[in-house]
MIGU-576437 format. One record per residue: residue number from 1; residue in one letter; x, y, z of N, C-alpha, C, CB in turn. Coordinates in steps of 0.001 Angstrom, whole numbers, m for minus. Atoms other than C-alpha are relative to their C-alpha. Glycine has a CB too. Layout:
# residues N
node num=NUM residuo=a n_u=X n_v=Y n_w=Z ca_u=X ca_v=Y ca_w=Z c_u=X c_v=Y c_w=Z cb_u=X cb_v=Y cb_w=Z
...
***
This chain:
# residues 65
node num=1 residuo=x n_u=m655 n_v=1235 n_w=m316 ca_u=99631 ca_v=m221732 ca_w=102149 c_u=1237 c_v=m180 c_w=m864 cb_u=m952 cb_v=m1162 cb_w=m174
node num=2 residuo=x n_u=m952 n_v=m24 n_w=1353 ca_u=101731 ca_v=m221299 ca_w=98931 c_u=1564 c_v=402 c_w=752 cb_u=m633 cb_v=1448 cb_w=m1377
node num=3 residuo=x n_u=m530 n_v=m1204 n_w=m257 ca_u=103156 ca_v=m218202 ca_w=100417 c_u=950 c_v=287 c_w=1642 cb_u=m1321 cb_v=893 cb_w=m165
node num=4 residuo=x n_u=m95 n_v=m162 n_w=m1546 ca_u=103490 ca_v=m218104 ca_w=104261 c_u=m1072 c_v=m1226 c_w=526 cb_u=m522 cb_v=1751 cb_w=560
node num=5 residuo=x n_u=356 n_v=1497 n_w=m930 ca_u=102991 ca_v=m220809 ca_w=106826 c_u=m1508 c_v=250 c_w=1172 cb_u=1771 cb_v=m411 cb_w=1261
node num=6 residuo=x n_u=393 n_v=m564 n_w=m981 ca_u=100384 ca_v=m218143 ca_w=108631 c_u=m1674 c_v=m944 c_w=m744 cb_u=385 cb_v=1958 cb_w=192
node num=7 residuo=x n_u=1258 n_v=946 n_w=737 ca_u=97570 ca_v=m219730 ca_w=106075 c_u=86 c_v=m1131 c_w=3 cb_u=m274 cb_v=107 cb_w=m1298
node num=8 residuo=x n_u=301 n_v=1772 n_w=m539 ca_u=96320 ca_v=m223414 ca_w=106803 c_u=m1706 c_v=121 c_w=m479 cb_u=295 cb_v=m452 cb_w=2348
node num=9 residuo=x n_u=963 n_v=787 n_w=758 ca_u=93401 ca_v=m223744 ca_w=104406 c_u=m592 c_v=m1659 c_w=m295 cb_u=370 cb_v=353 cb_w=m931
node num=10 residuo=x n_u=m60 n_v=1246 n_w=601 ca_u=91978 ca_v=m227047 ca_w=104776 c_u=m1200 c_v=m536 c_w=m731 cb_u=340 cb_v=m863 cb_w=943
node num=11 residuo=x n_u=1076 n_v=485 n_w=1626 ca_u=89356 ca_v=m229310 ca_w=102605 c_u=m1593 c_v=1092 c_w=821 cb_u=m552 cb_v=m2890 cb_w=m233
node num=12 residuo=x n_u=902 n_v=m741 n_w=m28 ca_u=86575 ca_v=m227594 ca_w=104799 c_u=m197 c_v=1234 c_w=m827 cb_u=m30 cb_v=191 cb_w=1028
node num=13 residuo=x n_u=46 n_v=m1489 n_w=75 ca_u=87545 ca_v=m224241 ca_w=104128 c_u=m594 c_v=411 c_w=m1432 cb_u=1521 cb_v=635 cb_w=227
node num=14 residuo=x n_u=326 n_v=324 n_w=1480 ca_u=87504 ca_v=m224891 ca_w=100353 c_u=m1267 c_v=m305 c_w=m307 cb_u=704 cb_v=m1053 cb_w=m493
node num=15 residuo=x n_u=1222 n_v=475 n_w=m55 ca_u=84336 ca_v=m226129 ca_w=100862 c_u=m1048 c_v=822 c_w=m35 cb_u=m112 cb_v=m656 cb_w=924
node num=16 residuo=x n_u=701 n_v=m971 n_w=m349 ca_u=82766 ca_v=m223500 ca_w=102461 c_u=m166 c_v=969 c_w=m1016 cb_u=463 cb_v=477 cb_w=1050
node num=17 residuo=x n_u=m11 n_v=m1240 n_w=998 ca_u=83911 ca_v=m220716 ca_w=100211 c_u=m517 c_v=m328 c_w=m1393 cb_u=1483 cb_v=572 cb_w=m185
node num=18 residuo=x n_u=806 n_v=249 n_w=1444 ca_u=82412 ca_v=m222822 ca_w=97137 c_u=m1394 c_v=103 c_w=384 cb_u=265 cb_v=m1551 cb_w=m777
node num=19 residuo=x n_u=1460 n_v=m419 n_w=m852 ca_u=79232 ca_v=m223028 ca_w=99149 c_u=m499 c_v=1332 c_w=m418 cb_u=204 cb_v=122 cb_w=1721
node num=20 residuo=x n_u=m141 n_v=m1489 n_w=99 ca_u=79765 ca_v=m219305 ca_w=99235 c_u=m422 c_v=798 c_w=m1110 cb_u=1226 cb_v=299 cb_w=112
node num=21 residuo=x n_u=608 n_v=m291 n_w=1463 ca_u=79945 ca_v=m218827 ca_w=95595 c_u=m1291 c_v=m346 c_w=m226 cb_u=686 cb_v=m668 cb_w=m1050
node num=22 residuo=x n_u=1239 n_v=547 n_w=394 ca_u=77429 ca_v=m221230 ca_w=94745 c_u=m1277 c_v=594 c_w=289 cb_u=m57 cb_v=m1133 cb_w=457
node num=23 residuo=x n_u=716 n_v=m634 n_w=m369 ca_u=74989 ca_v=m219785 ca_w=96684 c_u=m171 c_v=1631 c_w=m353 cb_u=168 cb_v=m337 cb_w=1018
node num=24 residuo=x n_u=119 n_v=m1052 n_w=456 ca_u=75470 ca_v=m216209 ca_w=95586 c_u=m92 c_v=247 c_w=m1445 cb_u=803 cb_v=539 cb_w=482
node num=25 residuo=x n_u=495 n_v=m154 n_w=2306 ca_u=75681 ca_v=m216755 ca_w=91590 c_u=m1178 c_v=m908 c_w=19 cb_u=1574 cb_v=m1010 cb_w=m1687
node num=26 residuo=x n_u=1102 n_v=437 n_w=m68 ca_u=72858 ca_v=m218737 ca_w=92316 c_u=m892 c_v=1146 c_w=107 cb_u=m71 cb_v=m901 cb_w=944
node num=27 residuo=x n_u=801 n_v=m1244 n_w=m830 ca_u=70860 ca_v=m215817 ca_w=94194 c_u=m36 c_v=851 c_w=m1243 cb_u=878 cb_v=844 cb_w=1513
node num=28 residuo=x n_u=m77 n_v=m1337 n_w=864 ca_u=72196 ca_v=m213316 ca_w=91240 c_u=m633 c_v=m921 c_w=m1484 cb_u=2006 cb_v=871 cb_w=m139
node num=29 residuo=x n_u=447 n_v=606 n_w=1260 ca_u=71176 ca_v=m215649 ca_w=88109 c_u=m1802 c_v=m112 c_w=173 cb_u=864 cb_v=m1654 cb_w=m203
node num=30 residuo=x n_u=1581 n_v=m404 n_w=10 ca_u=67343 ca_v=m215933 ca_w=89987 c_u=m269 c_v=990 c_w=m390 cb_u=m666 cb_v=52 cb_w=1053
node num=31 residuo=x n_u=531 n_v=m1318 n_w=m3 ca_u=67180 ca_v=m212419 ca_w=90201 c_u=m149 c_v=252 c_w=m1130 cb_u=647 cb_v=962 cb_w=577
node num=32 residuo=x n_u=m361 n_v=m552 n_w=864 ca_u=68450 ca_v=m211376 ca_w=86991 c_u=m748 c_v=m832 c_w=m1432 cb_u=1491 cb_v=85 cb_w=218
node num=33 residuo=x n_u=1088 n_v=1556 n_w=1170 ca_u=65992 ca_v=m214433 ca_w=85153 c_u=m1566 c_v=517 c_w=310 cb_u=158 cb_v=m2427 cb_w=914
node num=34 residuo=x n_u=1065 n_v=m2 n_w=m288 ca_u=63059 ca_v=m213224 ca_w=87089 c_u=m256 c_v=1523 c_w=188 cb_u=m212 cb_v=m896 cb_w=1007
node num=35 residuo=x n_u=106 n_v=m1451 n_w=72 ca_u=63572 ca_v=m209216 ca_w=86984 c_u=m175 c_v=527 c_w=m1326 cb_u=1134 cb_v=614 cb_w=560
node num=36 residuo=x n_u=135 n_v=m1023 n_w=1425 ca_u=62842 ca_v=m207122 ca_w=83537 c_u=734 c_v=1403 c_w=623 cb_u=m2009 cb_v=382 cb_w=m599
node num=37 residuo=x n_u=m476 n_v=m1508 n_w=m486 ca_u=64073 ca_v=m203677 ca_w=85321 c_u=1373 c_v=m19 c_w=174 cb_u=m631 cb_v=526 cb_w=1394
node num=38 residuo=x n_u=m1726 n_v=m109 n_w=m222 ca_u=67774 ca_v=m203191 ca_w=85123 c_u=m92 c_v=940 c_w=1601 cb_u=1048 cb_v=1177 cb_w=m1691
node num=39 residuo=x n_u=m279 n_v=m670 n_w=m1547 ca_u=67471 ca_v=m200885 ca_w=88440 c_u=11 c_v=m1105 c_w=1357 cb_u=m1373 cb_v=1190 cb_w=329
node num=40 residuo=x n_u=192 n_v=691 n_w=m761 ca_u=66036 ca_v=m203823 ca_w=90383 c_u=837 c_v=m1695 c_w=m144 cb_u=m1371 cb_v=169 cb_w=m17
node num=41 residuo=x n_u=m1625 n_v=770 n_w=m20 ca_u=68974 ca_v=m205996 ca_w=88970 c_u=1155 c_v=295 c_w=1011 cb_u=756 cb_v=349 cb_w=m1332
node num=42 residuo=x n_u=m1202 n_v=m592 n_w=m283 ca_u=71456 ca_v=m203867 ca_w=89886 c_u=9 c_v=177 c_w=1507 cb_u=187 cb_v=1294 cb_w=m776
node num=43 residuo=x n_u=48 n_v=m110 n_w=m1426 ca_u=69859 ca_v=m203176 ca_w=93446 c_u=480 c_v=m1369 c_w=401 cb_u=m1451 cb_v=391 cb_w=586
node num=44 residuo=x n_u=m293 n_v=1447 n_w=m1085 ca_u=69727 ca_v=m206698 ca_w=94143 c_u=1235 c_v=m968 c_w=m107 cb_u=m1203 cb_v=m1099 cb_w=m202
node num=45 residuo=x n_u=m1400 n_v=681 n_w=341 ca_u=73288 ca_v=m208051 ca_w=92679 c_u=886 c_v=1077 c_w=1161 cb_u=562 cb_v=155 cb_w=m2051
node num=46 residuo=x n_u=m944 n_v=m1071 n_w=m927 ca_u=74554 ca_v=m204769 ca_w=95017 c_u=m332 c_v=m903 c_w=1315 cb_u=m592 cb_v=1998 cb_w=106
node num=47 residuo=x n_u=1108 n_v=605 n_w=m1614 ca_u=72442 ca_v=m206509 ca_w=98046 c_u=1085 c_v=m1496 c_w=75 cb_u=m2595 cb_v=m604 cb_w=m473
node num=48 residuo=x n_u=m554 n_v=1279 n_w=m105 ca_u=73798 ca_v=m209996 ca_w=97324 c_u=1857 c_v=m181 c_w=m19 cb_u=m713 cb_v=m747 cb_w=m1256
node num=49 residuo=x n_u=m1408 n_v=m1107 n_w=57 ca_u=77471 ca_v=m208452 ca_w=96705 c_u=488 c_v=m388 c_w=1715 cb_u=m557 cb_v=2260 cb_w=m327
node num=50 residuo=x n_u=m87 n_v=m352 n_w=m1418 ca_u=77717 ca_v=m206955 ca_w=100235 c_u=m731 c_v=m958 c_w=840 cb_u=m519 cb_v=1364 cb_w=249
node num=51 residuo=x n_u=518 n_v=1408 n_w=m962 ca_u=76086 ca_v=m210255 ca_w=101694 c_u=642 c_v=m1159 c_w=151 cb_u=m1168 cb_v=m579 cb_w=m412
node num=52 residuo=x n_u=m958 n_v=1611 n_w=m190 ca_u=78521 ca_v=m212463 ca_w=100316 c_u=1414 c_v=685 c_w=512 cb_u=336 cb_v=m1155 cb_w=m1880
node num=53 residuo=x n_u=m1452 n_v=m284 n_w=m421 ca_u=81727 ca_v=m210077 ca_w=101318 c_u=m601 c_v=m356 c_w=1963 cb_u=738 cb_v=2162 cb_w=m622
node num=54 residuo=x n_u=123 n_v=41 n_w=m1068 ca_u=80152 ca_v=m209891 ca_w=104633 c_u=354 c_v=m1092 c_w=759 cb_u=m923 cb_v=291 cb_w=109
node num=55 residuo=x n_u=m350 n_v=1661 n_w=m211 ca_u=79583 ca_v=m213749 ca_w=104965 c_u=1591 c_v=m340 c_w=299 cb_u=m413 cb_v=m894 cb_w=m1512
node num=56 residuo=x n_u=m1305 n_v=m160 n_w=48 ca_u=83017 ca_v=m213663 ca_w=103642 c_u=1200 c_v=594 c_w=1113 cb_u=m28 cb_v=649 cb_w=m968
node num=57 residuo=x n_u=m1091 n_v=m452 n_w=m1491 ca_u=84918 ca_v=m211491 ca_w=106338 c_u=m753 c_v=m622 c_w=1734 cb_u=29 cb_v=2349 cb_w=107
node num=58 residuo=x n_u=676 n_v=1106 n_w=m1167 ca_u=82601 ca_v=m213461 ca_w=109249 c_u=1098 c_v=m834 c_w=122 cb_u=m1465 cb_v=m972 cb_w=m439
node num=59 residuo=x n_u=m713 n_v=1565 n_w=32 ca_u=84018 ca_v=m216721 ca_w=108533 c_u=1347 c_v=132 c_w=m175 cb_u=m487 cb_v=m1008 cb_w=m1206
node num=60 residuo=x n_u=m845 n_v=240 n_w=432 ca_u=87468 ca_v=m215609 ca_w=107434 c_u=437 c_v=621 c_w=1672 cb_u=322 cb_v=462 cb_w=m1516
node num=61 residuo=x n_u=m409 n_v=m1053 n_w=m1184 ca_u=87995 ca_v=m212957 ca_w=110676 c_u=m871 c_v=m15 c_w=949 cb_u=110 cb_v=1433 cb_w=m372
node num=62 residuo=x n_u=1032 n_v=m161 n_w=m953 ca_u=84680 ca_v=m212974 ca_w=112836 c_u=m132 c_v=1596 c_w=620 cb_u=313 cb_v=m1071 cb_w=1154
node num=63 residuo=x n_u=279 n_v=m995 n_w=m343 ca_u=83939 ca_v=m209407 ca_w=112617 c_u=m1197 c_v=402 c_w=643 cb_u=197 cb_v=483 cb_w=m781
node num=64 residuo=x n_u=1456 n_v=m851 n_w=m1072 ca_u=80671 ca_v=m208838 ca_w=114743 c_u=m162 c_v=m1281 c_w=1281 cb_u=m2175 cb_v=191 cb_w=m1250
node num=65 residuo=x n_u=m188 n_v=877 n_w=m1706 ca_u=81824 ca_v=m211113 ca_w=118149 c_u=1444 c_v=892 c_w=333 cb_u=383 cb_v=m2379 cb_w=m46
***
């Protein structure tokens, strides 16, 4: 929006993508509180990772319609 007129971010959008966060450093702070095994950290911060880019290119582009 700064930059080019092609971005139109509005209060939703902002919204959403804190949602976004929230919900994923949420997800990774359970795990990583309720795991002892660094492998089964690391799996599941990789898992939650690639769940929130996914989320992420959905909502920004609608890649699987």
């Amino acid at each position: 929006m700064q930059f080019t007129t092609e971005v139109r971010w509005g209060g939703e959008d902002f919204l959403a993508f804190a949602a976004l966060l929230l919900v994923a450093c949420g997800l990774f702070e359970i795990v990583t509180r309720r795991s002892t095994r660094r492998s089964a950290r690391t799996t599941a911060g990789g898992a939650i990772l690639i769940a929130f880019l996914l989320v992420w290119a959905e909502l920004a582009v609608g890649i699987l319609h």
